[in-house]
C-alpha positions, 0 to 999 in steps of 0.5 A, a space after each residue: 512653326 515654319 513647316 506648320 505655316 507652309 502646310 497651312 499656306 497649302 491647305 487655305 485655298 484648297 479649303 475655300 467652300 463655294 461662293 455662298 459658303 463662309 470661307 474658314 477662318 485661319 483658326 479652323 484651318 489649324 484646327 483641322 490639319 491638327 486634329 486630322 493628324 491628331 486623330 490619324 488621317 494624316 501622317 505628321 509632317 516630317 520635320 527632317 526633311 520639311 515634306 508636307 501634304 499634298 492639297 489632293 492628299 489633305 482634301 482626301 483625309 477630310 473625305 474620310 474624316 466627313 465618311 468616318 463622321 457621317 457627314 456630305 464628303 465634301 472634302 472642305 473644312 465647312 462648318 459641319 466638319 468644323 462643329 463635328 472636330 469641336 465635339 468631346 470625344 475619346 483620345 484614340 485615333 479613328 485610323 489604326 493603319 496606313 490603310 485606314 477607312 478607304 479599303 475596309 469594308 466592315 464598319 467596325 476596327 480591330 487594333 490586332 491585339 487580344 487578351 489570351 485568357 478569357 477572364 479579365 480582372 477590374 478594379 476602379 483605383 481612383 474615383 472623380 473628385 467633383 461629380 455627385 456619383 458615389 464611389 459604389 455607383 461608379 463601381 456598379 456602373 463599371 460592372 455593367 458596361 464590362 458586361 455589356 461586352 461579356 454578355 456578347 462573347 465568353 469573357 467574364 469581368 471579376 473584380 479585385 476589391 484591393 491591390 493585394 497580389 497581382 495588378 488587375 488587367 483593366 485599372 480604372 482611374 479618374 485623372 486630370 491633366 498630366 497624369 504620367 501616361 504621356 496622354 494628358 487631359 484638356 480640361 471640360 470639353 474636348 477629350 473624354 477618357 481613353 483606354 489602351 489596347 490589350 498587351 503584356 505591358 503594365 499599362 494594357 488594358 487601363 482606362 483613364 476619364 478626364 477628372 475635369 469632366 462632369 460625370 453623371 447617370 441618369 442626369 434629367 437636365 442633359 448636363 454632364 457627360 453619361 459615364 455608362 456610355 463613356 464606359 462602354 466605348 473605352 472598355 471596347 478598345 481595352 478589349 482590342 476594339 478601335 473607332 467605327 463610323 457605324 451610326 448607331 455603334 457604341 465605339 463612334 468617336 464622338 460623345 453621343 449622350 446617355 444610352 439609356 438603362 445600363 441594365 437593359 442596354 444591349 450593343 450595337 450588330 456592329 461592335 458585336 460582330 467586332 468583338 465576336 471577331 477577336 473572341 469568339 461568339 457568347 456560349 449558349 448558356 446565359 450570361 451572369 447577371 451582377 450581384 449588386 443592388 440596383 442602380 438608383 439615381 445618384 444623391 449630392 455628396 458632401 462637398 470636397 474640401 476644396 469645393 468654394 464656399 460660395 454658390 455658383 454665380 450665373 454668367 448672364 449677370 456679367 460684372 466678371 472678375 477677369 477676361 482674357 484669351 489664352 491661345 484662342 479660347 476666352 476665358 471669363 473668371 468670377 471668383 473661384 469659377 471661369 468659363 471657357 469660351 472655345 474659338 466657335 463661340 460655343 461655350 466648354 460648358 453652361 457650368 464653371 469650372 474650379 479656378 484651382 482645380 485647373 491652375 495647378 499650384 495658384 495658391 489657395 489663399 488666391 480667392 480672385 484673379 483680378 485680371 489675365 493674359 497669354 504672353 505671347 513671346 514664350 506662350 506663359 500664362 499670367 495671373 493677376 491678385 493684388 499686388 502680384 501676378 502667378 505665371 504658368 506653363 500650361 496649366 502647372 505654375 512656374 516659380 511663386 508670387 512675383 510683384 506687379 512692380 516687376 512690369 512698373 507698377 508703382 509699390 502695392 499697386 494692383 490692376 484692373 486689367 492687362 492685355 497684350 496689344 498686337 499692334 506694337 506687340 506691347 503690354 498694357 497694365 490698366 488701373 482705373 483712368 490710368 495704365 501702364 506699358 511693357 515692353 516685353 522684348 527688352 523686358 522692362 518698363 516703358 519710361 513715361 508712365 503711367 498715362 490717361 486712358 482717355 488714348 482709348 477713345 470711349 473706353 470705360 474707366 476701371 474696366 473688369 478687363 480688357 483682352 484681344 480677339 483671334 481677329 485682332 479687335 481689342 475688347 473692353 470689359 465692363 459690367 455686362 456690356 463690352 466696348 469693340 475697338 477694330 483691329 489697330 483702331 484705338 476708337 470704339 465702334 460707335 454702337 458701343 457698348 454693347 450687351 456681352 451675354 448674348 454674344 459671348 456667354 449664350 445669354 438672352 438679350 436683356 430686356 429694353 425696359 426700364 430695368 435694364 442696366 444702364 452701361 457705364 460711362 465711357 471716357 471722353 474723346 482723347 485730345 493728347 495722343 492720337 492712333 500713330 503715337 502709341 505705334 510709333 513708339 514701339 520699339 522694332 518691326 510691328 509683329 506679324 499677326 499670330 496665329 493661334 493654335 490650341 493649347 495642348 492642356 486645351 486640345 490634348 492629343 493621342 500622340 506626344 508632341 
């Protein structure tokens, strides 16, 4: 943590943008010394002997990720290079070799390794759980994306329809988080799919998609990621193909949408002239065509059997469950659904994902989260239901149900909220006008609880929930409007409340009619306790403000950390 902070120290004035630029926040500069090394532009620091990068170094790997994305190379972290790091995109590294972008003259990369024969056997192991593709729309969109490659050169694709004898070359699976690659996937959003290079190791040549994704073909609404072109680019690197900065190549690193009619699609001059590098130019004679029927848009298959019964609730409409920010994304849970709200402000996506397909191990039985929040001493997730709480690392759950009387509730108590305050580094436990204090240093209760809310000046009673932004403000949650509290301010702003959904959910403003939802009311003006009192009685120094990085299930990288 020491050797990240000094790297950042380094790398904060080298990224301060002209006079009229916003200058980055704290959060885009973790982002990008991250994934600039996630990514391959710049070595890890080494630990051992504490050395870090040179500001001349880092504004040069930015220069390269800017040339590699087709952006002004600026060498600055400014808010084209911060929106093009937040893009979905694959998991492998954009610079194979120390030498990387700077001396290649060709657009396209090669990772040096081949397939010794020049007929490849495939087959799909796994199918995604969540998408409307049909087993054989996913096998037949495979076949055409394998052949968008072998039309170019003279390989051929044949599929093993069963795991009998030999394990095929290039085995396709649809997998989630951890799945024993050491490579894991982060959820919607952030890290599509990846695929590893040809080899004799088992491994070689398997192509792996994010589960968690929305996949789709021939979607009409633009939701969803294309799996065609998915399939395309990751089928490149199982070939031996790495990232191109050609604008219009297949193996650019970043999600580019759909690619059109996977029977007509041809590739790019570039990732051509890369694969005829490795294997030679396509004989003469015509490429085969697949046998199988036509591709037709995709029908809704029966529902999983751990899809929620409920239909999709829409976000605008606010009244959520639980809020809360868990390492620098804010999470909005209704039901057996959440949003992810990402450190941009841009939302993973306008479509929930399923509490329990996420929360691996939450029981099912668990049909709400009452109210969340990231412990900011181990990093540990909790999840409030009823009377108990769930903790998680990461995403896999640590140990079963733990009662609420553990952090001082009262026995079959429940919450409304819970939030850790990062001006005296205490938990709050709210439940209607009253809320309760953990120390989670000494681990235990405070003594003197509960208490009234009216200490939060203007707060609302019996909030939906209450958690604290990347910048330090606190925010209560109610309905469909939120209260801001400034940094170590315990008084709301006096224009509050304020509507949530265009600010935080992508929302149109609501209507000023007479229509519009009255928010609710707020407590009245504290005469009990004042500001000092709740920070002069935590206990030890005041904490230094956290920066928070991504979590690892959030922005999964290519190395293992």
């Amino acid at each position: 943590m020491r050797l990240r902070l000094r790297l950042l120290a380094l790398l904060l004035p080298l990224l301060l943008p002209p006079a009229r630029a916003s200058k980055p926040s704290a959060q885009d500069v973790s982002l990008g010394v991250e994934w600039l090394t996630r990514y391959g532009y710049l070595p890890p620091p080494d630990p051992a002997q504490a050395q870090l990068q040179s500001p001349e170094k880092l504004s040069d790997a930015i220069k390269v990720m800017q040339r590699f994305a087709g952006l002004p190379e600026t060498g600055l972290m400014d808010p084209r290079t911060v929106a093009t790091m937040r893009k979905p995109r694959c998991s492998l590294p954009d610079v194979l070799g120390v030498a990387g972008l700077v001396r290649r003259r060709r657009r396209y990369a090669l990772s040096g390794s081949v397939w010794k024969k020049r007929t490849l056997t495939w087959r799909v192991r796994s199918f995604p759980q969540s998408s409307q593709l049909r087993p054989e729309t996913v096998r037949v969109l495979m076949n055409y994306a394998l052949m968008a490659w072998g039309m170019e050169t003279d390989l051929k694709f044949h599929e093993v329809d069963s795991p009998q004898g030999q394990e095929p070359d290039i085995l396709v699976d649809f997998a989630s988080a951890f799945h024993q690659d050491s490579y894991p996937f982060d959820g919607v959003g952030g890290t599509l799919a990846h695929a590893f290079f040809p080899g004799e190791h088992p491994i070689s040549g398997d192509t792996h998609f994010d589960d968690e994704e929305t996949w789709t073909f021939g979607s009409k609404d633009g939701e969803g990621t294309d799996l065609f072109a998915v399939a395309v680019h990751e089928f490149g690197h199982a070939l031996g193909l790495g990232h191109s900065s050609a604008p219009n190549s297949i193996m650019r690193p970043f999600y580019q949408g759909p690619v059109g009619d996977p029977d007509k699609y041809r590739l790019s001059q570039d990732d051509r002239d890369g694969l005829q590098q490795l294997y030679g130019k396509a004989p003469q004679t015509p490429y085969d065509k697949p046998t199988r029927k036509p591709l037709a848009p995709p029908q809704p298959p029966a529902a999983p059997p751990d899809s929620p019964s409920s239909p999709i609730p829409d976000r605008c409409e606010g009244n959520f469950d639980a809020i809360a920010n868990i390492r620098g994304e804010t999470f909005f849970f209704k039901g057996p659904w959440f949003w992810r709200l990402q450190p941009s402000g841009q939302l993973v996506s306008p479509r929930p994902a399923r509490l329990h397909r996420f929360w691996e191990g939450l029981p099912a039985q668990v049909k709400v989260v009452q109210a969340a929040y990231a412990r900011h001493r181990d990093g540990r997730i909790l999840l409030f239901s009823g009377p108990q709480f769930w903790v998680f690392q990461d995403r896999q759950m640590e140990g079963g149900a733990r009662p609420l009387t553990e952090l001082g509730l009262p026995s079959g108590e429940e919450v409304d909220a819970v939030f850790s305050w990062p001006q005296n580094g205490k938990t709050y436990l709210v439940r209607g006008r009253q809320y309760w204090r953990y120390d989670e240093a000494a681990a235990r209760p405070d003594p003197g609880y509960p208490r009234d809310l009216s200490l939060w000046e203007g707060a609302p009673p019996s909030p939906d929930d209450v958690t604290v932004s990347n910048t330090g403000d606190t925010y209560f949650f109610k309905g469909a409007h939120y209260w801001r509290f400034p940094m170590g301010n315990i008084k709301s702003e006096p224009n509050a409340p304020q509507p949530m959904g265009p600010e935080w959910l992508g929302c149109p403003a609501p209507s000023a009619g007479p229509r519009a939802p009255r928010p609710p009311k707020a407590t009245q003006e504290s005469r009990g306790c004042d500001c000092q009192c709740e920070l002069n009685q935590a206990s030890g120094p005041r904490p230094a403000p956290l920066l928070l990085l991504p979590l690892p299930l959030l922005v999964a990288g290519v190395a293992s950390r």
